[in-house]
C-alpha positions, 0 to 999 in steps of 0.5 A, a space after each residue: 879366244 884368250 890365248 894367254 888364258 889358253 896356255 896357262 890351261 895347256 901348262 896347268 894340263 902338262 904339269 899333272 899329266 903322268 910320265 906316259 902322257 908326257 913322253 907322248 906330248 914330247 913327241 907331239 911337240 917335236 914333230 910340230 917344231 921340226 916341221 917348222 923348221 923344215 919350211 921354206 920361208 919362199 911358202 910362207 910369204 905372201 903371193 904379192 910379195 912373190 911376185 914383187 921378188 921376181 920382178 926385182 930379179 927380173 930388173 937386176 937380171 936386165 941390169 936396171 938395179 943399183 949396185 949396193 955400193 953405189 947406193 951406201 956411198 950416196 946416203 955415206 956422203 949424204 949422212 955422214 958429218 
């Protein structure tokens, strides 16, 4: 499937779709946004990505992480000039 081919198609089909068809695609298009938006980004990543999340809280949570500060101000003395 050519996608750029099959929106053209889909343009060419809503710019000669009468005022009725219009108000109905209108309506199509917004449901199928709103639900986008509604998602939850934790759904949409993948089950090995999950499950590498948790692990690192799990690690921050036993206190095996570096603070964020500790780790910028090594690569700020390692980088900087």
């Amino acid at each position: 499937m050519n996608i750029e081919l099959e929106k053209f198609s889909m343009m060419r089909e809503i710019m000669n779709a009468n005022p009725e068809q219009l108000i109905k695609l209108k309506e199509i298009f917004s449901s199928i946004f709103e639900k986008e938006e509604e998602s939850d980004f934790w759904e949409e990543l993948s089950p090995k990505s999950q499950a590498r999340i948790e692990e690192s809280e799990k690690q921050i949570a036993k206190g095996e992480g570096i603070p964020h500060e500790a780790v910028m101000a090594k690569y700020r003395k390692k980088y900087t000039r």
